[in-house]
N, C-alpha and C positions, 0 to 999 in steps of 0.2 A: 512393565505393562503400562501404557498408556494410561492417564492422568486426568478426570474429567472436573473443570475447574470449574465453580460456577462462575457464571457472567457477569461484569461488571455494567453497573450503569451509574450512568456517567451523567452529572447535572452540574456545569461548571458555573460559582456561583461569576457573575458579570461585573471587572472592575467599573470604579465609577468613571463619568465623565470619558468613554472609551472612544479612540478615534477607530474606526473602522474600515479599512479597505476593502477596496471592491477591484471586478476585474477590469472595468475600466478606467479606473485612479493608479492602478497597475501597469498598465500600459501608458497609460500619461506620463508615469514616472518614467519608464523604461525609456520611450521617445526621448524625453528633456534631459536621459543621463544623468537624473537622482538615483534610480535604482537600476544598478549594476552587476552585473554577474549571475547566477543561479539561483531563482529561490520559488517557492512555493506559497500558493495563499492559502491557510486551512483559518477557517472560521472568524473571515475579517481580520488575520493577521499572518502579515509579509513574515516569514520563515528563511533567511538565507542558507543555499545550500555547500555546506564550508568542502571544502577538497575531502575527498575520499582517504582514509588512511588503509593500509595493506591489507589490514584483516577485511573488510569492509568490501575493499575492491575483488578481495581474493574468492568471497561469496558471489559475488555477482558474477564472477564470471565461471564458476562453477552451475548456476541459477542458469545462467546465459544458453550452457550447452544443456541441460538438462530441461528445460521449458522447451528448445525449439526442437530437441530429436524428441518429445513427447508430440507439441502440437505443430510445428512447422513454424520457420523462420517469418509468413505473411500473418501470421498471429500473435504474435508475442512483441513487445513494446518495454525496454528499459527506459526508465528516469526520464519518462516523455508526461504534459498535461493530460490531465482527467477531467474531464466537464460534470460537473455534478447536478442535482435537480432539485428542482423546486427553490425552496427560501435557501439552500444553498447553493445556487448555480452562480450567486452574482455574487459572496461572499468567498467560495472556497474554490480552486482548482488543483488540487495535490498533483504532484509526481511519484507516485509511486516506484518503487524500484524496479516492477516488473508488474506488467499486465497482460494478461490473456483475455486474446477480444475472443469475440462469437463471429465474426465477421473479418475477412483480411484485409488488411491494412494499406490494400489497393483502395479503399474504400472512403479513406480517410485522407483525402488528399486537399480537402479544399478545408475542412474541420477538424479538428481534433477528436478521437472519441469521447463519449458520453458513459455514465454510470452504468446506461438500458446494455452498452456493449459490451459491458466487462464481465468475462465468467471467474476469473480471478484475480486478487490483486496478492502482493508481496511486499510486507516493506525488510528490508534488514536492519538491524537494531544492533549498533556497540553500544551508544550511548544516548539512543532516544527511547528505549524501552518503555518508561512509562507517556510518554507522550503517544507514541505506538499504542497501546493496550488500551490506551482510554481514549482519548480525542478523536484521532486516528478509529480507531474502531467504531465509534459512534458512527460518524460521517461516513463509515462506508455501509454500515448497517443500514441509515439511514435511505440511504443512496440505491437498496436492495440488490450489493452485489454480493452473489451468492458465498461465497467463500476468497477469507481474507487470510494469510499466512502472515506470521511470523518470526524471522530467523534471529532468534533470541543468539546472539554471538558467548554473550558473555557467559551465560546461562546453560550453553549449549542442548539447545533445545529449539523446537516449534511450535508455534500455539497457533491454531488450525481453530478458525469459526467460523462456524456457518449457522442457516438460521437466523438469517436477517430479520428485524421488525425496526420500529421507527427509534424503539428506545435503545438499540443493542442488539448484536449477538444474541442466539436463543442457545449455543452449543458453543463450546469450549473445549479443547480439549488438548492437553501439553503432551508432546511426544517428545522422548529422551532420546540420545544419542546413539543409542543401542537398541532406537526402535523405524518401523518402517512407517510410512505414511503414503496415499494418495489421494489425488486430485478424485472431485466429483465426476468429470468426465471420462477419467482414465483410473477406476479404481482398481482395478489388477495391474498397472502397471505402477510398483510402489518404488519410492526412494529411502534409504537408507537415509537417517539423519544426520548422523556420521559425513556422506560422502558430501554432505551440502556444507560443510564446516571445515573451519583451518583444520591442519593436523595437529595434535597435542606434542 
């Protein structure tokens, strides 16, 4: 049976003396070929994104077919920028692993989406779990995107929140591997947790 966890809230205390990235110290870098390769800004700091290892890759593309036979291949967005809002728009742009817009992705050709477009996001988790659960959750709470997944690998499980407010998640809730789940827009159409996961 499904698992209702209470919410974390999340108040990370602030090292001293912090240097802080923004999106355009970002881009600076990336132009002058300081900062190379993949990586993500969450909360004034540069995140590089290391190579995929097989379990990891093997979720996504599991995620991959399973988001676009739900909403359509012009909705759905892997490991692309998130613009986020307010005091975090110029601090943070995550890459989420998958994002379901409200709008198709004809849309988005001169900007990136924005938080107002995301009906959901998805990170997967070998080995960023709690960075995921807390940080991550904040900022998309923040952000008031409705429903934020999960895919705890290790764990085997998903943690499904929704209930955004400014400090957190209002809803929590862990489904086990042996349990079904769905999306806000398509809640009769459920997935097996199991089928989103390696095989044992």
């Amino acid at each position: 049976m499904p698992q209702i966890i209470e919410p974390v809230s999340y108040h990370p205390e602030p090292p001293p003396n912090p240097f802080r990235w923004n999106r355009r110290r970002c881009r600076a870098a990336v132009d002058a070929k300081i900062l190379v390769g993949r990586y993500e800004l969450v909360e004034g700091e540069v995140i590089l994104k290391m190579g995929q290892g097989p379990l990891h890759a093997f979720v996504i593309t599991r995620l991959t077919a399973w988001l676009i036979a739900l909403f359509g291949a012009d909705f759905v967005r892997f490991q692309l920028p998130l613009r986020m809002l307010g005091m975090d728009s110029e601090t943070s742009e995550p890459e989420p692993d998958a994002l379901v817009l409200a709008r198709p992705a004809t849309e988005f050709l001169e900007e990136n989406p924005g938080a107002t477009d995301a009906r959901m996001v998805i990170e997967v988790s070998d080995t960023t779990l709690s960075f995921d659960r807390n940080t991550k959750a904040t900022l998309y709470a923040r952000a008031g995107i409705p429903e934020y997944w999960i895919v705890d690998i290790a764990g085997r499980q998903i943690f499904v929140h929704r209930q955004p407010t400014p400090s957190g998640y209002g809803e929590l809730i862990a489904y086990g591997e042996g349990e079904e789940t769905g999306t806000f827009a398509h809640p009769e159409r459920t997935v097996r947790v199991a089928d989103l996961l390696p095989p044992l």
